[in-house]
TORTOR-33395 format. One record per atom (N, C-alpha, C, CB): residue number from 0; residue in one letter; chain; atom name; x, y, z. Coordinates in nm, 2 decimals, always signed. Glycine has a CB too. Example, Ala and Ser with C-alpha at 12.3 -4.5 7.8 and 13.67 -1.06 7.14 Angstrom:
<atoms>
{0 "a" "A" "N" {+1.32 -0.57 +0.78}}
{0 "a" "A" "CA" {+1.23 -0.45 +0.78}}
{0 "a" "A" "C" {+1.32 -0.33 +0.78}}
{0 "a" "A" "CB" {+1.13 -0.45 +0.90}}
{1 "s" "A" "N" {+1.28 -0.22 +0.71}}
{1 "s" "A" "CA" {+1.37 -0.11 +0.71}}
{1 "s" "A" "C" {+1.29 +0.00 +0.79}}
{1 "s" "A" "CB" {+1.41 -0.06 +0.57}}
</atoms>
This chain:
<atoms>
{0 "x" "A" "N" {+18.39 +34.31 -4.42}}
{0 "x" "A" "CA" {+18.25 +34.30 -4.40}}
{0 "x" "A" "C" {+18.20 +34.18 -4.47}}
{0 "x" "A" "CB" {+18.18 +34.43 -4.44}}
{1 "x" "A" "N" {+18.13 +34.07 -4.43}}
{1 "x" "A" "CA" {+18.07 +33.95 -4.47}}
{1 "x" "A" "C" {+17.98 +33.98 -4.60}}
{1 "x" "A" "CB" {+17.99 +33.89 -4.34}}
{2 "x" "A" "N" {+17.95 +33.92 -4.66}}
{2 "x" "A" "CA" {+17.89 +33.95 -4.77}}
{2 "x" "A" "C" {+17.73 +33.93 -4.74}}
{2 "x" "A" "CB" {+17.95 +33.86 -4.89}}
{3 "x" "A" "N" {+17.62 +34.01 -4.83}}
{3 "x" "A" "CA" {+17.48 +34.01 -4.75}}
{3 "x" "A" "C" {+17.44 +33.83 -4.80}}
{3 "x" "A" "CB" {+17.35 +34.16 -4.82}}
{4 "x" "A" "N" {+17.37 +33.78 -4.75}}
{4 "x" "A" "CA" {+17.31 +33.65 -4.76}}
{4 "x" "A" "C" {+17.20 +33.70 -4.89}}
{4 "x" "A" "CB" {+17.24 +33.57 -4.60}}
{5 "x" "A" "N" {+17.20 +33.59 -4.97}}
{5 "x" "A" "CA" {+17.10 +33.60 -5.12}}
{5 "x" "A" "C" {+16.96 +33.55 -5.09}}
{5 "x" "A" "CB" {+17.16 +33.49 -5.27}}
{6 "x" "A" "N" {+16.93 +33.46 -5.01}}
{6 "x" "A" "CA" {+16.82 +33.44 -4.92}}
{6 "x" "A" "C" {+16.78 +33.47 -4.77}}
{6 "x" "A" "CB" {+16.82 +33.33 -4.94}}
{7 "x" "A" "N" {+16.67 +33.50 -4.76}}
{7 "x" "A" "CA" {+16.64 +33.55 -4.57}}
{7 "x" "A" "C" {+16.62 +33.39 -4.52}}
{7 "x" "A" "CB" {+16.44 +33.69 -4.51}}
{8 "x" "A" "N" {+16.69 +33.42 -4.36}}
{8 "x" "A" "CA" {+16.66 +33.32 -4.32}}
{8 "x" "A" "C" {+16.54 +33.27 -4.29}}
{8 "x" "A" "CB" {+16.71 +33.32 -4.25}}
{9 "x" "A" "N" {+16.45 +33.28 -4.34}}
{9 "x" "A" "CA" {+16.31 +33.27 -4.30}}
{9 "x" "A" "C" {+16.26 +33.18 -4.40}}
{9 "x" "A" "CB" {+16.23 +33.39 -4.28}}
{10 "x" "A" "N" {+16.31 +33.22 -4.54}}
{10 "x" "A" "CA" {+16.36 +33.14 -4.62}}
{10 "x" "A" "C" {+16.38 +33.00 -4.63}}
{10 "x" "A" "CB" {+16.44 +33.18 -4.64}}
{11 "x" "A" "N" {+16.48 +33.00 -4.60}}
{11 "x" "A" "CA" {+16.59 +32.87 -4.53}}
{11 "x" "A" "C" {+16.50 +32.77 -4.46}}
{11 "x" "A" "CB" {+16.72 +32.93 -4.40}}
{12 "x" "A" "N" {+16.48 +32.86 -4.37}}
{12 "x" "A" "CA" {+16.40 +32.76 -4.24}}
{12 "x" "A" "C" {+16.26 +32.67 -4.32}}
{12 "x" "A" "CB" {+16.31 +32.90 -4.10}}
{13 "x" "A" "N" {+16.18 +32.77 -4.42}}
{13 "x" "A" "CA" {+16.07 +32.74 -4.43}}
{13 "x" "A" "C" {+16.08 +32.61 -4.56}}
{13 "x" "A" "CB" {+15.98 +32.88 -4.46}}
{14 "x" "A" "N" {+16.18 +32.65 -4.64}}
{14 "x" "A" "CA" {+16.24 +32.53 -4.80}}
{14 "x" "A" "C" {+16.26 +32.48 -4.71}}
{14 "x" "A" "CB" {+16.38 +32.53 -4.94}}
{15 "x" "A" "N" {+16.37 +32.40 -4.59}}
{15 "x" "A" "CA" {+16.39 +32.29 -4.54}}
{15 "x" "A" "C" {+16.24 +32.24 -4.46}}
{15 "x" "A" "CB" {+16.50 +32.31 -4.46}}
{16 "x" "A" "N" {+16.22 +32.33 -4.40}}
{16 "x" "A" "CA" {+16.11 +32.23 -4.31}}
{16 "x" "A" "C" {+16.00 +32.14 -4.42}}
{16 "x" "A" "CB" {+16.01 +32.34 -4.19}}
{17 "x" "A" "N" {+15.93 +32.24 -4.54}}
{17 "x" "A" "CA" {+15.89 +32.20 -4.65}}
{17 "x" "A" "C" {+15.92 +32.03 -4.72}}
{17 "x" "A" "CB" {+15.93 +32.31 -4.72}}
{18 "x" "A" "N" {+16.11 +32.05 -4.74}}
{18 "x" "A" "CA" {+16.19 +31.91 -4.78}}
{18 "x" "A" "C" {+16.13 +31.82 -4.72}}
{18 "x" "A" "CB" {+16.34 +31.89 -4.75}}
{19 "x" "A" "N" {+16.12 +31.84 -4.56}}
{19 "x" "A" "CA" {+16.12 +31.77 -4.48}}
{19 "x" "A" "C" {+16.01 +31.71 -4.44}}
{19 "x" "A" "CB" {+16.16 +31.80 -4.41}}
{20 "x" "A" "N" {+15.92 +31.79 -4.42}}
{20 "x" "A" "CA" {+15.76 +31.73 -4.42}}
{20 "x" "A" "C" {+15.75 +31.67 -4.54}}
{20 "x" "A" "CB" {+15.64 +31.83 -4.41}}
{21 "x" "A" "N" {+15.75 +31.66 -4.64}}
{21 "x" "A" "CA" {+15.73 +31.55 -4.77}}
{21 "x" "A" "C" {+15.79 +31.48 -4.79}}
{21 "x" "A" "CB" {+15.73 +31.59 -4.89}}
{22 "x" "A" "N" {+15.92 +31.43 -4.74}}
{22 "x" "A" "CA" {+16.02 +31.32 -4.76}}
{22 "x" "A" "C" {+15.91 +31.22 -4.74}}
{22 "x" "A" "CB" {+16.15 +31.32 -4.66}}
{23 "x" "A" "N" {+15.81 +31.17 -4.66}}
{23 "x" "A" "CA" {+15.78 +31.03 -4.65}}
{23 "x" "A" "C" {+15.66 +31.04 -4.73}}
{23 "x" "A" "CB" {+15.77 +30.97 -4.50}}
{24 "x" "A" "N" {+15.63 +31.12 -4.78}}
{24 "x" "A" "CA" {+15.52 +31.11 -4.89}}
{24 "x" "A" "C" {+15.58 +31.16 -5.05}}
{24 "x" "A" "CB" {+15.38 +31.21 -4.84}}
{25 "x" "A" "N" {+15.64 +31.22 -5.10}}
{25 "x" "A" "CA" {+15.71 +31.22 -5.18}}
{25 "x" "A" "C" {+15.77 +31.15 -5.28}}
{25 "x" "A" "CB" {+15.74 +31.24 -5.14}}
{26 "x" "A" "N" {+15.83 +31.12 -5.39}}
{26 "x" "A" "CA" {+15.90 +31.08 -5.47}}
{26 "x" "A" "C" {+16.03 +31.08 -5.44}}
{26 "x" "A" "CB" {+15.87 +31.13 -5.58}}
{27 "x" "A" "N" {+16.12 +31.07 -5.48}}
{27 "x" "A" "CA" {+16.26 +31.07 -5.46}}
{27 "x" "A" "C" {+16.32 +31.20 -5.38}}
{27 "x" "A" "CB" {+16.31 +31.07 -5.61}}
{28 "x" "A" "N" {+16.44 +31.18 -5.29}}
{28 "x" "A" "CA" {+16.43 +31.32 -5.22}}
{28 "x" "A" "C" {+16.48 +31.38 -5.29}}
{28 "x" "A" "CB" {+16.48 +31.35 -5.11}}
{29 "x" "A" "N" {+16.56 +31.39 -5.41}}
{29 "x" "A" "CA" {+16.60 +31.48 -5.54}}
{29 "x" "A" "C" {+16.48 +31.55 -5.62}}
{29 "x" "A" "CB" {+16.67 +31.38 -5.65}}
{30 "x" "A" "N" {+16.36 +31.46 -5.62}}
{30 "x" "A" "CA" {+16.23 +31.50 -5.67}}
{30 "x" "A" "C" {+16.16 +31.61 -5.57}}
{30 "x" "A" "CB" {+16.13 +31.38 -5.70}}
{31 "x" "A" "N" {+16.20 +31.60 -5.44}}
{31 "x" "A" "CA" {+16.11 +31.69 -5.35}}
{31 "x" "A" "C" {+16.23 +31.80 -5.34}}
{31 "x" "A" "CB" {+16.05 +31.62 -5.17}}
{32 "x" "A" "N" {+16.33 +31.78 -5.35}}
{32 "x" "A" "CA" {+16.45 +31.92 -5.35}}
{32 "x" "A" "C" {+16.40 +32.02 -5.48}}
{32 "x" "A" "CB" {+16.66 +31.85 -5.41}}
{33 "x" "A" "N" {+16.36 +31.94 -5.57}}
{33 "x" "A" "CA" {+16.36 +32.01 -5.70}}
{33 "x" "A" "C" {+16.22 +32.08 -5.72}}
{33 "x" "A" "CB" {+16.39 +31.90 -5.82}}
{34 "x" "A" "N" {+16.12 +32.00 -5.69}}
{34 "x" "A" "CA" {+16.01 +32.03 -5.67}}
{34 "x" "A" "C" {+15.99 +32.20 -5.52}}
{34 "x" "A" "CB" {+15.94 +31.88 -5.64}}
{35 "x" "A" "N" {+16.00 +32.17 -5.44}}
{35 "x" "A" "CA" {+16.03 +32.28 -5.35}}
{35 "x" "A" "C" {+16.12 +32.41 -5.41}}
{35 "x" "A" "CB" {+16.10 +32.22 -5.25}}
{36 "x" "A" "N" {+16.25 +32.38 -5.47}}
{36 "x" "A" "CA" {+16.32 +32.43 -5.50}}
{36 "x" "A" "C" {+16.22 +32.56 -5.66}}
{36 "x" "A" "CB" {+16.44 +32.31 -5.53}}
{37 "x" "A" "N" {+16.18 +32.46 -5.69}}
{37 "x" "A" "CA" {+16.12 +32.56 -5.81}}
{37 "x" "A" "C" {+16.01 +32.62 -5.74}}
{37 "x" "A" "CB" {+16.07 +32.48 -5.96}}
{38 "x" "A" "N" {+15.94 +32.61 -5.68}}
{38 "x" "A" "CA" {+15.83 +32.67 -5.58}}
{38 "x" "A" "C" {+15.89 +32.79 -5.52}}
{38 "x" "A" "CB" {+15.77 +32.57 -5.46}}
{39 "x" "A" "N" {+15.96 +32.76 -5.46}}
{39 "x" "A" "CA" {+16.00 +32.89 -5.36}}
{39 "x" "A" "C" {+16.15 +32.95 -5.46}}
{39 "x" "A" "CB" {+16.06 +32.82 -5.16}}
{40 "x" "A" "N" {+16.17 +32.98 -5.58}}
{40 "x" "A" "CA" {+16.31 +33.00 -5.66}}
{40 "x" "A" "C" {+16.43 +33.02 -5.59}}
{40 "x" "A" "CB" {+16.30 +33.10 -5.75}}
{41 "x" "A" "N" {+16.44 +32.85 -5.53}}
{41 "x" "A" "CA" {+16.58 +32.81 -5.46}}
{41 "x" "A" "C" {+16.60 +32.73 -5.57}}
{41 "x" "A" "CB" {+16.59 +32.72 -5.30}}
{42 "x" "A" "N" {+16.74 +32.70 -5.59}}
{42 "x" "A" "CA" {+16.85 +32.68 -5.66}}
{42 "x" "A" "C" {+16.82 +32.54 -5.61}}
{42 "x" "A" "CB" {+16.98 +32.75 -5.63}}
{43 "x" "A" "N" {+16.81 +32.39 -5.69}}
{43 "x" "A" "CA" {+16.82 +32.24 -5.60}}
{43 "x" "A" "C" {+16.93 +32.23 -5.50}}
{43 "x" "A" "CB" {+16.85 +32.11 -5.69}}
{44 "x" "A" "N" {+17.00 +32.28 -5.59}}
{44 "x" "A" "CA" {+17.17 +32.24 -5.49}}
{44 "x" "A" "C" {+17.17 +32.27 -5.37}}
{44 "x" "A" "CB" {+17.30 +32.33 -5.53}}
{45 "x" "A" "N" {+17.15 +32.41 -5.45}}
{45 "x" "A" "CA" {+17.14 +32.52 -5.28}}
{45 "x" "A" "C" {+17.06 +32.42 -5.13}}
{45 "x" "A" "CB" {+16.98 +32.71 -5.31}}
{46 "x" "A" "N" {+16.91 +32.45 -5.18}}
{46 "x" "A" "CA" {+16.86 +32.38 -5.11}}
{46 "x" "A" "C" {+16.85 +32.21 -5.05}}
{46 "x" "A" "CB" {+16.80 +32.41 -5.14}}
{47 "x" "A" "N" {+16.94 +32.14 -5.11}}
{47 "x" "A" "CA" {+17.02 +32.02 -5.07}}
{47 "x" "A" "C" {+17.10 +32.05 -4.98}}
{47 "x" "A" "CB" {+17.10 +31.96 -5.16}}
{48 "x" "A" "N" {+17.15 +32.09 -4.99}}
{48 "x" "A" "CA" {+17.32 +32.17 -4.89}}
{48 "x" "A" "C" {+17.23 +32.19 -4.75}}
{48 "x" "A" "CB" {+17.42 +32.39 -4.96}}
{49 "x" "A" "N" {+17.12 +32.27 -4.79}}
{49 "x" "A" "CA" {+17.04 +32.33 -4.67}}
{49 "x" "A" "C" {+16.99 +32.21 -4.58}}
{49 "x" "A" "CB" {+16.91 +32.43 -4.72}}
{50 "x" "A" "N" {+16.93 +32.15 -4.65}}
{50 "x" "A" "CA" {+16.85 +32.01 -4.58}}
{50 "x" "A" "C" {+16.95 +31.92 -4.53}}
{50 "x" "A" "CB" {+16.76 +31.92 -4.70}}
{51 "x" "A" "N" {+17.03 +31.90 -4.59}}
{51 "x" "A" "CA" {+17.17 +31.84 -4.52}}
{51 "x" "A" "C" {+17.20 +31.88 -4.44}}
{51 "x" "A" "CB" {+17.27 +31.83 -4.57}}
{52 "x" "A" "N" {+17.24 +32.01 -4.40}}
{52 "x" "A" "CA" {+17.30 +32.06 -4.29}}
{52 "x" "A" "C" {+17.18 +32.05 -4.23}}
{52 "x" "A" "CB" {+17.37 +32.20 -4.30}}
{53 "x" "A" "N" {+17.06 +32.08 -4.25}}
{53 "x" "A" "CA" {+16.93 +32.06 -4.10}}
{53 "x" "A" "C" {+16.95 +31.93 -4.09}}
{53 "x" "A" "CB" {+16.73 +32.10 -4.12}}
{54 "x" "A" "N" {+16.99 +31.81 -4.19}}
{54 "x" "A" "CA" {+16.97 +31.69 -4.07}}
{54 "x" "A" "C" {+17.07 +31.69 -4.00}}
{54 "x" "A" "CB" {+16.96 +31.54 -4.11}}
{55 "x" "A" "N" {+17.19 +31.73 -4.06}}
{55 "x" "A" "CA" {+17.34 +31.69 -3.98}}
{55 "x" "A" "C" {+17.30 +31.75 -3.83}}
{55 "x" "A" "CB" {+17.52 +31.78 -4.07}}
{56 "x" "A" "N" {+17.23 +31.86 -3.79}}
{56 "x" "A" "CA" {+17.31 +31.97 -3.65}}
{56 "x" "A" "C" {+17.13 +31.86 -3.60}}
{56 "x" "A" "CB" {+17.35 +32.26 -3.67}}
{57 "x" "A" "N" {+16.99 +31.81 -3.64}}
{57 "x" "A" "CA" {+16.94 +31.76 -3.60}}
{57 "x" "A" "C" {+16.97 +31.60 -3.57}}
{57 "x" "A" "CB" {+16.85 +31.81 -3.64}}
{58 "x" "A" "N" {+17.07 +31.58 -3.59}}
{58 "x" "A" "CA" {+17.11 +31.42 -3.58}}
{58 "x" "A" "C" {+17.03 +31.34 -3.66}}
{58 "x" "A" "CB" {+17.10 +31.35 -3.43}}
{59 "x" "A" "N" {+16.98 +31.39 -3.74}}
{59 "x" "A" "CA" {+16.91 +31.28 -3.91}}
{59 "x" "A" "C" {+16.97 +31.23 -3.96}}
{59 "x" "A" "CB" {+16.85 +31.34 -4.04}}
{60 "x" "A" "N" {+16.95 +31.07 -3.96}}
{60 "x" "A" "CA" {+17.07 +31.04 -4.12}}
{60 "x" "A" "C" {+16.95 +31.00 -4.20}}
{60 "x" "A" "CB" {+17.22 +30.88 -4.11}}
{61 "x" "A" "N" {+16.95 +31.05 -4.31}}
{61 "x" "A" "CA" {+16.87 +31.00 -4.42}}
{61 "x" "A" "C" {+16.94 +30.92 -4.50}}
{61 "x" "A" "CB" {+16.81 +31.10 -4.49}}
{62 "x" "A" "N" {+17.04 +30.88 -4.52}}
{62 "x" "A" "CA" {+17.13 +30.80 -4.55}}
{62 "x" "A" "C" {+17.07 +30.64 -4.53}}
{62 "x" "A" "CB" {+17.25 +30.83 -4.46}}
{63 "x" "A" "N" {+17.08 +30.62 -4.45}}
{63 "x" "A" "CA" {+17.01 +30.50 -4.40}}
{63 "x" "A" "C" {+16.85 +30.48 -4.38}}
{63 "x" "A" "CB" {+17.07 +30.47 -4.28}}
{64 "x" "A" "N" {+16.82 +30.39 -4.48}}
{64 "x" "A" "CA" {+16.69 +30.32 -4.54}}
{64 "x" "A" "C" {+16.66 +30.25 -4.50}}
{64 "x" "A" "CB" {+16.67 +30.29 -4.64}}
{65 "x" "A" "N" {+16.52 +30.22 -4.51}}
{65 "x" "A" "CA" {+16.45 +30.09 -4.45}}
{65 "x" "A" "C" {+16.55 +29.95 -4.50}}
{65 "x" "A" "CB" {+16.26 +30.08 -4.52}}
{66 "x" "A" "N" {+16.58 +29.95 -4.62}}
{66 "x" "A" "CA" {+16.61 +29.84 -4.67}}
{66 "x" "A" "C" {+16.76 +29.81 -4.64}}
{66 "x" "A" "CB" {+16.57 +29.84 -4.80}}
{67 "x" "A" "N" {+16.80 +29.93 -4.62}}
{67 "x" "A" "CA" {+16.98 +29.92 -4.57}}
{67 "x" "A" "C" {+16.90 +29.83 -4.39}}
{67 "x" "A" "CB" {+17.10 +30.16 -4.55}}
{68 "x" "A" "N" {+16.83 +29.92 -4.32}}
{68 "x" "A" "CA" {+16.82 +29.88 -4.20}}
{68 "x" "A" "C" {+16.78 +29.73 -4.17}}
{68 "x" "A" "CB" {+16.74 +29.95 -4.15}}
{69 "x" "A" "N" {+16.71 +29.66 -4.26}}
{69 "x" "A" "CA" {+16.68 +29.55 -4.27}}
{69 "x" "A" "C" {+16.73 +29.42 -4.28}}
{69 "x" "A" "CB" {+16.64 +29.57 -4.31}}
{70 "x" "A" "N" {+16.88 +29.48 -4.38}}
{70 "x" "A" "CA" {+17.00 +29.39 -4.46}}
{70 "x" "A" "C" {+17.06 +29.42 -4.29}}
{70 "x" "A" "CB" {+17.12 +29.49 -4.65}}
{71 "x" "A" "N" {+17.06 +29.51 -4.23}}
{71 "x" "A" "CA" {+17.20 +29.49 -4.09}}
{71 "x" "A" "C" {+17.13 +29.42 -4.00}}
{71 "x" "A" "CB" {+17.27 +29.65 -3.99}}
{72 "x" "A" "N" {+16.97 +29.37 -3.98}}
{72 "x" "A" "CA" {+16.91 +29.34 -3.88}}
{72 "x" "A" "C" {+16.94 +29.20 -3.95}}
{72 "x" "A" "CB" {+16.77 +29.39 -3.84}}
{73 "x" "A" "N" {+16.91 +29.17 -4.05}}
{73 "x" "A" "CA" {+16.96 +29.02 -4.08}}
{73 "x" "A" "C" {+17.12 +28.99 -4.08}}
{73 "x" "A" "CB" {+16.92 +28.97 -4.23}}
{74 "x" "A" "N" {+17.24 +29.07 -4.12}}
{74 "x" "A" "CA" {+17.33 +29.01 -4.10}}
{74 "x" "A" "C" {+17.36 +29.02 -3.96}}
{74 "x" "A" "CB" {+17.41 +29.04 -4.19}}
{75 "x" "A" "N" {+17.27 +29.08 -3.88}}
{75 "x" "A" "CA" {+17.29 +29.05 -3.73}}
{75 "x" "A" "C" {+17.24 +28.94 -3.62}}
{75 "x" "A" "CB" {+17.25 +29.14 -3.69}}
{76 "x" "A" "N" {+17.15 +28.88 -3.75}}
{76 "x" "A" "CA" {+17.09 +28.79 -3.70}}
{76 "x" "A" "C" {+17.18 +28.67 -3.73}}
{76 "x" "A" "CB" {+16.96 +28.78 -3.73}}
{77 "x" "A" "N" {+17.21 +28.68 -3.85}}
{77 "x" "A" "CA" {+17.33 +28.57 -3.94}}
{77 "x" "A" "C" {+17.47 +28.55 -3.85}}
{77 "x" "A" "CB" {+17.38 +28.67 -4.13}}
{78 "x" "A" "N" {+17.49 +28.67 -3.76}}
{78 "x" "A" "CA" {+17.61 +28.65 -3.73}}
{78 "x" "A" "C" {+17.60 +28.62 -3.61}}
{78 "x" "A" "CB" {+17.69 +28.74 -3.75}}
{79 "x" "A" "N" {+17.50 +28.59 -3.51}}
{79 "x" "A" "CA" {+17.43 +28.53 -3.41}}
{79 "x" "A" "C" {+17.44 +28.39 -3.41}}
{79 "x" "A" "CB" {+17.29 +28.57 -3.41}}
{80 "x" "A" "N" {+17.40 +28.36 -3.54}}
{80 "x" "A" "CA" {+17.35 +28.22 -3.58}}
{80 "x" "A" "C" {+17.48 +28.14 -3.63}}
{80 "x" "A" "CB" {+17.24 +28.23 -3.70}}
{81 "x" "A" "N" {+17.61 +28.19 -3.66}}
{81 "x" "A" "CA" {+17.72 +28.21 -3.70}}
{81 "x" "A" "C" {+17.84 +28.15 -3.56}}
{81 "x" "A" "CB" {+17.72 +28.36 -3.76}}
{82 "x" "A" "N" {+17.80 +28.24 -3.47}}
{82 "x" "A" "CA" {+17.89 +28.23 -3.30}}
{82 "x" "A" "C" {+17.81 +28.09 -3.23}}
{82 "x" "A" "CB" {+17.83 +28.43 -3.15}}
{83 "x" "A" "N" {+17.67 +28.09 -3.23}}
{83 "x" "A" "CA" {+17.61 +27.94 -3.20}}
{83 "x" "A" "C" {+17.68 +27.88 -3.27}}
{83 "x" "A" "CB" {+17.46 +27.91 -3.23}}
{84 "x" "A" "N" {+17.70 +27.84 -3.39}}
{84 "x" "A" "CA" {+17.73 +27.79 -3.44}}
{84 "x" "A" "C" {+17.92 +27.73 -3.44}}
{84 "x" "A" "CB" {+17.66 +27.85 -3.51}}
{85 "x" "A" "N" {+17.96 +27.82 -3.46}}
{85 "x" "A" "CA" {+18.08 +27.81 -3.38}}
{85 "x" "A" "C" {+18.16 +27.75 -3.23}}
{85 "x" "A" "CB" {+18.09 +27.91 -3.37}}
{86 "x" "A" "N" {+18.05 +27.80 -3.16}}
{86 "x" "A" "CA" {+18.08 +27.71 -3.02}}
{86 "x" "A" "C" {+18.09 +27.57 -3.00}}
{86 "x" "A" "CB" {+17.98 +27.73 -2.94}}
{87 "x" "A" "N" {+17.94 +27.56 -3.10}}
{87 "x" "A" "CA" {+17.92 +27.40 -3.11}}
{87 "x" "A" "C" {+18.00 +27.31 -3.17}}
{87 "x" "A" "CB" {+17.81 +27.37 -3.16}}
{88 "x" "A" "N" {+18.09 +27.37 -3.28}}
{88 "x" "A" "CA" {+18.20 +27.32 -3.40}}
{88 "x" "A" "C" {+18.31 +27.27 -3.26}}
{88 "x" "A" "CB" {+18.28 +27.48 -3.53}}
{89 "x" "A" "N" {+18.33 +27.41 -3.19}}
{89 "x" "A" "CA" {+18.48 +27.41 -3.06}}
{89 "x" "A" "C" {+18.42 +27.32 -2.97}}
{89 "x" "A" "CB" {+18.54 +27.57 -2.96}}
{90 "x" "A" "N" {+18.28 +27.24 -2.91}}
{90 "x" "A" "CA" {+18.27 +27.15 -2.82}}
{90 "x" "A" "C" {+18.29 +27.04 -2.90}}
{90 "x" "A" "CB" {+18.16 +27.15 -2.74}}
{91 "x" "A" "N" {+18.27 +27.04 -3.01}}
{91 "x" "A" "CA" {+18.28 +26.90 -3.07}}
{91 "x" "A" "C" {+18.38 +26.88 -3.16}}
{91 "x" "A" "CB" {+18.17 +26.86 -3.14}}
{92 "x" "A" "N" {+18.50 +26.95 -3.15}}
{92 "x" "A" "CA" {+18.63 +26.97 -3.15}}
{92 "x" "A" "C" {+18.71 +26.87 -3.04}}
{92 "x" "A" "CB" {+18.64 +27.12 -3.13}}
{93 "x" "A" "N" {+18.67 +26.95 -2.93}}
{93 "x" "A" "CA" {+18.71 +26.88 -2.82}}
{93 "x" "A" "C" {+18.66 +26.78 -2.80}}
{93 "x" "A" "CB" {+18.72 +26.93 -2.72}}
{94 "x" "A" "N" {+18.59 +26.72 -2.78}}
{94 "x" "A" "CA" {+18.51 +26.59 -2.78}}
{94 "x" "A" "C" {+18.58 +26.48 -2.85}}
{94 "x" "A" "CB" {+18.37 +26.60 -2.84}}
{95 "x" "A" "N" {+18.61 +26.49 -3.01}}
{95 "x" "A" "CA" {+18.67 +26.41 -3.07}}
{95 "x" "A" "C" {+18.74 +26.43 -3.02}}
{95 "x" "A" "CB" {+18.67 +26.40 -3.16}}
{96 "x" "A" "N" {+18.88 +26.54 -3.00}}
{96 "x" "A" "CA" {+19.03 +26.53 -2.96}}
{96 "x" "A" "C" {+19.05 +26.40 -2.86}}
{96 "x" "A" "CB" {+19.08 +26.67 -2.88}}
{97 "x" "A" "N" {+18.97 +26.45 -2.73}}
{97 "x" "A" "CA" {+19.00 +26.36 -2.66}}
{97 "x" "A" "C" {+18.99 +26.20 -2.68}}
{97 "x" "A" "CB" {+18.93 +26.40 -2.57}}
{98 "x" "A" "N" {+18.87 +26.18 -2.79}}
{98 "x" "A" "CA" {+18.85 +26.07 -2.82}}
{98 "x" "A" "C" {+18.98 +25.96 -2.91}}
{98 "x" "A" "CB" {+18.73 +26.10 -2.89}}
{99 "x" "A" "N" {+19.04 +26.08 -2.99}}
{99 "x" "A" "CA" {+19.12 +26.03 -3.00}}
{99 "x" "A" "C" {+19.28 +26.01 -2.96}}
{99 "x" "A" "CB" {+19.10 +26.06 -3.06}}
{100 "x" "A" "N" {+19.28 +26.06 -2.81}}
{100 "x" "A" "CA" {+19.38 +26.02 -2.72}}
{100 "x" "A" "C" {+19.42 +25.90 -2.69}}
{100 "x" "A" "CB" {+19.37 +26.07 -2.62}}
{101 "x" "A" "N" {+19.52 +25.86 -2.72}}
{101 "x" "A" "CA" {+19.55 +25.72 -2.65}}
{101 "x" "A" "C" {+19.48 +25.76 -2.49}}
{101 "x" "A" "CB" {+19.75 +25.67 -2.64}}
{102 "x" "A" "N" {+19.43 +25.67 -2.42}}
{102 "x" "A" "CA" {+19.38 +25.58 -2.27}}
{102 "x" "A" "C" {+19.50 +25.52 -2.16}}
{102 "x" "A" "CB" {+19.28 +25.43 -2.32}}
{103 "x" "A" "N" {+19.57 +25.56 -2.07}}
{103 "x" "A" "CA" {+19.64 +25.45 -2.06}}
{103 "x" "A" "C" {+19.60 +25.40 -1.93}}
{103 "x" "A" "CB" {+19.78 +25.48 -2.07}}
</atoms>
């Protein structure tokens, strides 16, 4: 027989959705785990695990930040600017080669 759960799911539902609505107004998301957590006497941890698992099965990555997103839009632009750049090295590669062919 499964053991009884220490919190109702209603519980669960309500600390995550809580995490969640404050993440963009909030302090740190360790500060809104902890803060929630002491409000409703969830455990931080506990309630980390919980919020994690609601982003994972909702496809959330909170992982990735504005400023991470910003560093890949530039080195995407960098590496754009990189292949231009490249092409133009290999036409003017060839250009000289030929130039330097003997003519006969």
């Amino acid at each position: 027989m499964p053991t009884p759960r220490k919190y109702p799911p209603e519980l669960i539902e309500r600390a995550v959705r809580m995490v969640i609505e404050m993440r963009p107004t909030g302090p740190g998301r360790s500060g809104i785990v902890r803060q929630v957590g002491e409000l409703l006497g969830v455990h931080p941890e506990v309630l980390r695990h919980w919020v994690k698992k609601a982003d994972a099965e909702a496809g959330r990555n909170t992982e990735t930040t504005a400023s991470a997103t910003a560093r890949v839009l530039q080195l995407e632009k960098e590496n754009a600017d990189l292949r231009r750049l490249n092409g133009i090295l290999k036409a003017a590669a060839v250009l000289f080669a030929a130039e330097l062919e003997p003519k006969q």
